[in-house]
C-alpha positions in Angstrom: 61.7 99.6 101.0 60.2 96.1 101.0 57.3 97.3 103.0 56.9 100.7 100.7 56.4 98.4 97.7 54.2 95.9 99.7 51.9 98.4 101.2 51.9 99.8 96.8 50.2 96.3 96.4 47.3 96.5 99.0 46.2 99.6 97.2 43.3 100.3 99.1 43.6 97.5 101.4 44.2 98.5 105.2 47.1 96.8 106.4 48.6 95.8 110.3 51.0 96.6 112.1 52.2 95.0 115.5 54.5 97.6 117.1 56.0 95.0 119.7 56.7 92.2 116.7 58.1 95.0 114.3 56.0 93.6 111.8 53.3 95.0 109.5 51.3 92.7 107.2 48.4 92.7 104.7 45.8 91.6 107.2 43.2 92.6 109.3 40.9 91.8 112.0 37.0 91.6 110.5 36.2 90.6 114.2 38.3 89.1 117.2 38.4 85.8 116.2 38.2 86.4 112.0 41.2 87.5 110.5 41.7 88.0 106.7 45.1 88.1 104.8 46.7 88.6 102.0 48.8 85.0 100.7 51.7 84.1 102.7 54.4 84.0 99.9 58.0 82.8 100.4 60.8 83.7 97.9 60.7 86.4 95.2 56.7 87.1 95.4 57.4 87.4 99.6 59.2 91.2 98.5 55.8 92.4 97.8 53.1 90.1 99.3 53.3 88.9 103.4 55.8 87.2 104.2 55.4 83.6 104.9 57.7 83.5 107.8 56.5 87.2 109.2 53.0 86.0 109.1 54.0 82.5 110.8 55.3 84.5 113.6 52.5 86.8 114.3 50.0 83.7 114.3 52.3 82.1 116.7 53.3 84.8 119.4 49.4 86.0 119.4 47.1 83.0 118.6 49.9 80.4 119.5 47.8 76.7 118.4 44.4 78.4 118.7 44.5 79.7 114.8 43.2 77.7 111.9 44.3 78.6 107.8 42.1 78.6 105.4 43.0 79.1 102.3 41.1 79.6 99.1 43.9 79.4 95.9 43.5 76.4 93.8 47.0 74.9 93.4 47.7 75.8 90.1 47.4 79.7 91.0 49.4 79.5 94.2 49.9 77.3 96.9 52.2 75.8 99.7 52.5 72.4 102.6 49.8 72.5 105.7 53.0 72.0 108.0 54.0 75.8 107.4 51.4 76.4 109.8 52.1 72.8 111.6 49.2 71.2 109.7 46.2 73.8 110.8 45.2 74.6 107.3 42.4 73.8 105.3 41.5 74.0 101.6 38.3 75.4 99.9 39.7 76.4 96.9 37.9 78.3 93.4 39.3 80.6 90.8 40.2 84.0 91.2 37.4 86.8 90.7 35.1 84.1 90.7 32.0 82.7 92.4 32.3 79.5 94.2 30.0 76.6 93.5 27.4 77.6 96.2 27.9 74.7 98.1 31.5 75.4 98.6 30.1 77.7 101.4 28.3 75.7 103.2 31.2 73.3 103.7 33.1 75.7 104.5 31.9 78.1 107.1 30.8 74.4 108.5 34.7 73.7 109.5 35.1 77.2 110.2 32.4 77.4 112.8 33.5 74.1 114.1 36.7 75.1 114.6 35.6 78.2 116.2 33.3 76.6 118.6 36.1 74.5 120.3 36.7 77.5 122.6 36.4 81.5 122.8 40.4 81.7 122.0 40.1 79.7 118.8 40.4 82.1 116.0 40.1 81.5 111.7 42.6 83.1 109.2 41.2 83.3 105.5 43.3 84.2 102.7 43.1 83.9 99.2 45.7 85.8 96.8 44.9 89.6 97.3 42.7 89.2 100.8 39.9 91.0 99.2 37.6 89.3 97.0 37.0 85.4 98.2 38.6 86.0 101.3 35.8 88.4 101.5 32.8 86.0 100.1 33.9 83.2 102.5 34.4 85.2 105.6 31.1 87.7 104.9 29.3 84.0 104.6 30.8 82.6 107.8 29.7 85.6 109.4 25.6 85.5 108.0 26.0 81.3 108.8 26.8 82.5 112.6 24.3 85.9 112.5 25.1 87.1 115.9 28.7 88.1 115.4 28.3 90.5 113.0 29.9 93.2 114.8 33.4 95.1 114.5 36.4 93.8 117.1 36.2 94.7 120.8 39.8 94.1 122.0 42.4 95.9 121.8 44.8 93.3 119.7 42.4 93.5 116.5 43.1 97.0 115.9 46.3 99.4 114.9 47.8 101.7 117.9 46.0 104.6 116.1 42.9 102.3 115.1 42.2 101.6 119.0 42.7 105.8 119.6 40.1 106.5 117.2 38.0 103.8 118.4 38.2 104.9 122.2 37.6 108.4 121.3 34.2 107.6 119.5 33.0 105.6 122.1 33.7 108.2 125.0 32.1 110.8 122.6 28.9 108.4 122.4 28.9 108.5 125.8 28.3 112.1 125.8 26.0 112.0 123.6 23.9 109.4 125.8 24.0 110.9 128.7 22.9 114.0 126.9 20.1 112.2 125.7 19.3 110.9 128.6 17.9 114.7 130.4 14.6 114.5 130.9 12.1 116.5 128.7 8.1 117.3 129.5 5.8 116.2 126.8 2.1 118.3 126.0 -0.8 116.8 125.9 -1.1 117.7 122.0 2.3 116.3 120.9 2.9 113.5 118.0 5.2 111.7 120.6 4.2 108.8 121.7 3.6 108.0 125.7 5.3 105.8 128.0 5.1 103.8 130.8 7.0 103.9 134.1 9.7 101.2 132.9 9.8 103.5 129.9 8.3 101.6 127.3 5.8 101.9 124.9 2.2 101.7 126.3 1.9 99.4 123.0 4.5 97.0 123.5 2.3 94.2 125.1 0.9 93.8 121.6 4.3 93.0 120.2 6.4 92.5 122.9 10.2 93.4 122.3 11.2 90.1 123.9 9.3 88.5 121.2 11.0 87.3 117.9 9.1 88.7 115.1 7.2 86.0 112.6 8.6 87.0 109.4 6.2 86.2 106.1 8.4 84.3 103.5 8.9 87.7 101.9 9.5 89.9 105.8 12.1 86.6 105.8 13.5 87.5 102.4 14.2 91.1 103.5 15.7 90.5 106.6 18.6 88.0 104.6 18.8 90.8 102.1 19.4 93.1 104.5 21.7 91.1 106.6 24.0 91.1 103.5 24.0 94.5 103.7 25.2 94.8 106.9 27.3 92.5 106.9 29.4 93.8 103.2 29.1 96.8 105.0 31.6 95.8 108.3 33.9 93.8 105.6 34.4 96.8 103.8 34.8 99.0 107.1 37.5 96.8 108.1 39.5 95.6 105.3 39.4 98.9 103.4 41.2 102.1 104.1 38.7 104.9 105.1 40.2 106.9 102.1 39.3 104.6 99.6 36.2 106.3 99.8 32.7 103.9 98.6 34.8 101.2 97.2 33.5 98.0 98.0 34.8 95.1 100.1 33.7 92.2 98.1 33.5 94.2 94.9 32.8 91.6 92.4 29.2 91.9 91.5 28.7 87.5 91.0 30.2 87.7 94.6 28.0 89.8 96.2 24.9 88.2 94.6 26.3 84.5 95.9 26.2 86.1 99.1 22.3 86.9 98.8 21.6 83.7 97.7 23.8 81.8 100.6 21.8 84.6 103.1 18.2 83.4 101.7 19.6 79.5 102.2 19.8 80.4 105.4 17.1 82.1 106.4 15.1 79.1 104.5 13.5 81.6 102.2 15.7 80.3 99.3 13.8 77.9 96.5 12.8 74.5 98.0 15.0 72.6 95.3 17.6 74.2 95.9 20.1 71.1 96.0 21.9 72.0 98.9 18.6 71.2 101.1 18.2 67.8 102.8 15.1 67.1 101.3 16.2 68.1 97.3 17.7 64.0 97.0 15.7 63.9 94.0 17.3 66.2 90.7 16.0 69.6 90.7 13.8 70.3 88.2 15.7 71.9 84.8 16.0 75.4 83.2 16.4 76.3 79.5 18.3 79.3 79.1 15.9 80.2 75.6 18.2 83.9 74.3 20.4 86.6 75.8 19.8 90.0 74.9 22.6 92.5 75.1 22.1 96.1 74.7 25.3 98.2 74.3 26.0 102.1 73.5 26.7 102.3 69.6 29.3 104.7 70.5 31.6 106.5 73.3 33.3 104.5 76.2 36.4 106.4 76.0 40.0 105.9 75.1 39.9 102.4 76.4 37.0 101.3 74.2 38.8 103.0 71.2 41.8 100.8 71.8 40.2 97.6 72.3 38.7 98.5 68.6 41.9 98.7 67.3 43.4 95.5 68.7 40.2 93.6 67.7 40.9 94.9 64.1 44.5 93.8 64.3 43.3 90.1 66.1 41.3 89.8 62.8 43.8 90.3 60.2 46.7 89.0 62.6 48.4 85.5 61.1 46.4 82.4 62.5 49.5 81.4 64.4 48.9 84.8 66.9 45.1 84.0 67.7 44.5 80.6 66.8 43.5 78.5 63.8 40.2 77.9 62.1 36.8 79.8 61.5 36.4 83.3 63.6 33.4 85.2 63.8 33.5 88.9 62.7 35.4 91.7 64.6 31.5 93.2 65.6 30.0 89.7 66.5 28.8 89.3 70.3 28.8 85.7 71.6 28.8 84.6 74.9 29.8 81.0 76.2 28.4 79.5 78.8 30.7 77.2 81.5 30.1 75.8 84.9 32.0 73.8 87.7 33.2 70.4 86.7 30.3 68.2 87.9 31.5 65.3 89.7 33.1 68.3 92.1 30.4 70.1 92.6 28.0 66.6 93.0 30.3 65.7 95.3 30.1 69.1 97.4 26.1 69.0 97.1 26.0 65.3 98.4 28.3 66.4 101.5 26.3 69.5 102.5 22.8 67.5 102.1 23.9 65.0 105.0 25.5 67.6 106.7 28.8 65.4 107.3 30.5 66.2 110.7 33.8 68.1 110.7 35.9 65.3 112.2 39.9 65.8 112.7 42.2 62.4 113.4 43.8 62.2 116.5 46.4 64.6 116.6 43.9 67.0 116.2 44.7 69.0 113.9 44.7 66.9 110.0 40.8 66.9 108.2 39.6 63.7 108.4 37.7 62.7 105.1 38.9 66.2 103.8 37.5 66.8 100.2 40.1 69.1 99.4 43.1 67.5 100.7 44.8 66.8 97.4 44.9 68.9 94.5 42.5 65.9 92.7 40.1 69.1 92.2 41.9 72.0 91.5 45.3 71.2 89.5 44.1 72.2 86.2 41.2 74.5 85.2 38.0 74.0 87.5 35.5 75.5 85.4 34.3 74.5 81.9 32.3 75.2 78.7 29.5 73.4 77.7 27.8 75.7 75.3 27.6 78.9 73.3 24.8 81.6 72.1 25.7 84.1 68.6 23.9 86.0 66.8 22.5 83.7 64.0 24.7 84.3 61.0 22.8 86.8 58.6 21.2 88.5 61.0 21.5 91.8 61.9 21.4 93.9 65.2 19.1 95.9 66.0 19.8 99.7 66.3 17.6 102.6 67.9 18.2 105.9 69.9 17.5 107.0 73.9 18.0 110.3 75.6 21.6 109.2 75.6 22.4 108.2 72.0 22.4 105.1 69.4 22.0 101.9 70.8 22.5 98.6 69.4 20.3 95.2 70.5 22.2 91.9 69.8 20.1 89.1 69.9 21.5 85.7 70.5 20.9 82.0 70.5 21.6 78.8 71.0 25.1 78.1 68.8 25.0 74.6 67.3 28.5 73.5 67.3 29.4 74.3 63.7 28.8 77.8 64.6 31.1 78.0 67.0 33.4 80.7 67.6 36.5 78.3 66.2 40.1 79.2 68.5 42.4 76.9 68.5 43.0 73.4 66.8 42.8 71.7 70.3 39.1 72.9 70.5 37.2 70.3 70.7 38.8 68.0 72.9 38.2 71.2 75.4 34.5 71.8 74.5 31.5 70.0 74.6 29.8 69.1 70.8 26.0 70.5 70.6 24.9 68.8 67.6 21.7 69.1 66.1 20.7 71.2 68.7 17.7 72.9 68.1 17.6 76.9 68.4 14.2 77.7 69.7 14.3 75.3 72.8 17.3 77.0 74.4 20.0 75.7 76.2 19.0 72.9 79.4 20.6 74.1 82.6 20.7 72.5 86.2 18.7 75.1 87.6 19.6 74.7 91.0 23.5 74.8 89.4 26.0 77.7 89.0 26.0 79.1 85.2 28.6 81.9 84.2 28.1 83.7 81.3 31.2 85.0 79.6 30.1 88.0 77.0 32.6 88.4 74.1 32.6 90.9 70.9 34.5 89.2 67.8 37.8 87.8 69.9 37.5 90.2 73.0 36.1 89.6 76.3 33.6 92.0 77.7 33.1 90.5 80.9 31.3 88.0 82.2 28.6 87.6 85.4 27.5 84.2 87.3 24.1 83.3 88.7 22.4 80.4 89.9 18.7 80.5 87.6 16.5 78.5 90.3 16.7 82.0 92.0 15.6 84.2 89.4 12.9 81.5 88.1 8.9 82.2 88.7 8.0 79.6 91.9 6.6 77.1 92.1 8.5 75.2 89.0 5.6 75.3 86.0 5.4 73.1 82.7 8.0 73.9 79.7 6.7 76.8 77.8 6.5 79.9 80.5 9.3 82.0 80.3 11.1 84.5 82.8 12.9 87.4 82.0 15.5 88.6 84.1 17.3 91.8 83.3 20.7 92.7 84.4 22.6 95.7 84.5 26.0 96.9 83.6 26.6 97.1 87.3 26.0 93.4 87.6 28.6 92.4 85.0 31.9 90.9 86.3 34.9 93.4 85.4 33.0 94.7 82.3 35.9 96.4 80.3 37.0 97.4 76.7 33.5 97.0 75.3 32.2 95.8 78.2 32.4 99.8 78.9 29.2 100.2 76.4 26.8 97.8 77.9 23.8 98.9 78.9 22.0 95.7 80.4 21.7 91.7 80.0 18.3 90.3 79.7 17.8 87.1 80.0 15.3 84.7 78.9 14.9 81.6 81.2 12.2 79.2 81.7 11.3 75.7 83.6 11.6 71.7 81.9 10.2 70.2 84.5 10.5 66.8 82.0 13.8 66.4 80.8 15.9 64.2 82.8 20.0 64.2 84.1 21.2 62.3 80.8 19.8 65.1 78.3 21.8 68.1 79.9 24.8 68.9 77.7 28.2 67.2 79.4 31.0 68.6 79.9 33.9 67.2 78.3 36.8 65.5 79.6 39.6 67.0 81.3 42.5 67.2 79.0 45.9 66.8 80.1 46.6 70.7 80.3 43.2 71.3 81.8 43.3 74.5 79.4 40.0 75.7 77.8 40.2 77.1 74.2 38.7 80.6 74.5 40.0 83.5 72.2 43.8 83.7 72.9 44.5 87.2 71.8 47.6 88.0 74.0 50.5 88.1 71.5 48.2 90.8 69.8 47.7 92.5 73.2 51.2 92.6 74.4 52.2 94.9 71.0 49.5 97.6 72.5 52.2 98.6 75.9 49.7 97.0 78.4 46.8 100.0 77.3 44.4 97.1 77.8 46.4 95.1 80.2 43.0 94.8 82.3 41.6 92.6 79.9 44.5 89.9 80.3 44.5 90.4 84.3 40.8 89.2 84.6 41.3 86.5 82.4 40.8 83.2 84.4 
């Protein structure tokens, strides 16, 4: 029974089962010496997730001390001691259905590879809560970081009983299939095919020798990390999918995927010089002024879902200020968006560590992190990622409106928010937020460009969605004076979990440019953590709860 309701939770996942243990888990083999899991619970949230002690015991009887953990919850989503696994587990830890700062994968497919290169029997296990989404982003990037073993398992412990048939079956069909291939054939003198020489290869190959590693240009280089992802996402999703799931993704998340084509250009050095994860980027990279967002939604359709999310937005604006929140609230039809990234002494912190390329060092037993960033929860015990500014429509004006092949479609335009146009949610607000005074509309919002930014897209008290990106790789290069502008469009498809109204979007352009003069001291802060670590964005759940969980997506995605 436990099992039936455990393998109801994977969904799509493909699960393991070891015949000889008696035990079937959430987890598979990406390769032979990459395993990804689900979280190793204990208690009540052990009937339906692995089982801490069943997962313990496979490690143990197949990897005995040759297995590392590496786990990826903050501790306020989930967590347990390093001596459940003796002491062999390290933390890299971000929020759930999130990007990680981009760092955080440097540093950690740096332990993972030196823990890997201590002998060919050493294996990693990477687990976040599901197994899916950052398990995914972390191992896909350990996988690009070591480039030659991007290839499915070979032995016969990585796969099921039934896996390994299948798998021994292809290959003695592809043998056929070679040695078919293999007969000889005559060639006319008038045919397209192209000659060969007596070892069989190309009467052209001394003018590019196979042997020879091809010299890339910076954009040959930027293809080949591109499609590297590809292949890559494309084993991940092979492996820890079920074939009936059909074309759903791996690592699903759109933000997720792009991270991984920005970690792939990093490493094939085709990624922007100030980049702040290079040795040579000491100094600040230059800024980025996020100037306007434009949204472009359908006027109408979406379904039954966007119907209800109308309804509970309606009944979020008339419900008593005790359900939602306290002060000023913007209309039921207003878009807004705030804008948040990683606390910044973390994420400093992570840069500065990757720049100088620490080495992975362990004390003597062998096993503990020595120097280990993540060690206590001094980064991750209340919320990791924070708001430091907001963009609305500007009040009195109006969206625009106009009609394509597919119907009405409204433009919002928004701008920079000075604080007392804030969206106003709760009366701890603004010891949670970060006060933009004064701020003036038309120079747009000063970003770190070489810094995550997520963009959280609201309508009246409803999320929509929300999508991260890192602007230093969407800016023109090299890094111009303050007045040219970028625009960088993105599609419905690239939105983050884009329900409710997020259903009607069309596409997000965004309007970016250099500031190659402003200086570290002018960005907007952050503000302090507060003892609850909580950040005030629309609280609408009590109103949600009364719909019988027809929306219950937009609470799941909340972070």
């Amino acid at each position: 029974m436990t099992n039936y309701v455990r393998r109801l939770v994977s969904a799509g996942k493909a699960r393991f089962r070891d015949e000889s243990l008696d035990v079937e888990l959430d987890l598979v083999y990406l390769t032979d010496r990459v395993i990804i899991m689900g979280f190793p619970a204990a208690g009540f949230e052990g009937l339906y997730r692995n089982q801490r002690a069943e997962v313990k015991r496979f490690l143990d009887t197949r990897h005995g001390d040759k297995y590392r953990v590496f786990n990826f919850c903050p501790t306020r989503e989930n967590s347990y001691p390093a001596s459940t696994f003796e002491g062999r587990v390290s933390r890299y830890p971000f929020p759930d259905h999130h990007a990680p700062p981009l760092g955080l994968l440097a540093l950690a497919t740096q332990e993972m590879k030196a823990w890997l290169d201590r002998g060919p029997e050493h294996v990693i296990v990477v687990h976040c809560k599901a197994g899916k989404g950052r398990s995914g982003t972390l191992a896909c990037s350990l996988l690009l970081r070591m480039d030659d073993a991007i290839a499915p398992p070979k032995l016969k412990r990585s796969y099921n009983l039934s896996e390994w048939a299948d798998r021994r079956a292809d290959e003695m069909m592809e043998e056929v299939v070679v040695e078919t291939d293999a007969a000889p054939s005559s060639i006319g003198e008038d045919s397209d095919m192209q000659s060969t020489d007596k070892e069989g290869t190309s009467k052209t190959s001394k003018e590019n020798p196979s042997s020879e590693k091809p010299k890339h240009s910076a954009k040959g280089s930027a293809d080949q990390a591109a499609s590297t992802v590809d292949k890559v996402l494309h084993l991940h999703t092979s492996r820890r999918m079920k074939q009936s799931t059909g074309n759903k993704h791996g690592v699903s998340i759109p933000s997720q995927r792009r991270w991984l084509r920005y970690w792939s250009e990093f490493l094939h050095d085709v990624a922007p010089p100030q980049l702040p994860l290079y040795p040579q980027s000491k100094a600040a990279s230059p800024k980025a002024r996020l100037y306007s967002i434009k949204i472009r939604m359908h006027e109408e359709g979406g379904g039954a879902q966007v119907a209800i999310v109308r309804v509970a937005n309606a009944l979020i604006e008339r419900a008593p200020r005790s359900m939602v929140g306290s002060g000023k609230g913007r209309g039921a039809g207003d878009v807004w968006v705030s804008l948040a990234r990683y606390e910044d002494p973390m994420v400093e912190e992570i840069e500065r560590r990757v720049r100088t390329n620490e080495e992975v060092e362990y004390e003597d037993d062998g096993i503990t992190r020595k120097n280990d960033m993540f060690g206590t929860p001094k980064w991750d015990d209340k919320k990791m990622v924070r708001s430091f500014a907001r963009m609305g429509v500007v009040q009195g004006a109006q969206p625009e409106t106009s009609l394509d092949p597919e119907g009405s479609v409204v433009t919002h335009h928004l701008l920079p928010l000075p604080q007392s146009e804030w969206v106003e949610v709760g009366s701890k607000t603004t010891k949670d937020e970060v006060v933009m005074e004064d701020i003036q509309m038309n120079d747009g919002i000063l970003l770190p460009s070489g810094r995550e930014v997520r963009i959280k897209l609201y309508v009246g008290q409803l999320l929509m969605g929300w999508l991260w990106f890192v602007p230093l790789f969407h800016l023109q290069q090299p890094p111009s004076q303050k007045g040219q502008r970028t625009t960088v469009v993105l599609k419905r498809s690239d939105v983050d979990f884009p329900l409710g109204y997020g259903a009607l979007l069309i596409d997000i352009e965004l309007t970016l440019g250099w500031d190659i003069e402003t200086h570290d001291e002018e960005l907007p802060l952050q503000p302090e953590r507060s003892e609850s670590g909580s950040q005030k964005e629309p609280t609408t759940a009590a109103v949600l709860t009364a719909l019988e969980g027809n929306v219950g997506p937009l609470q799941a995605v909340q972070d």
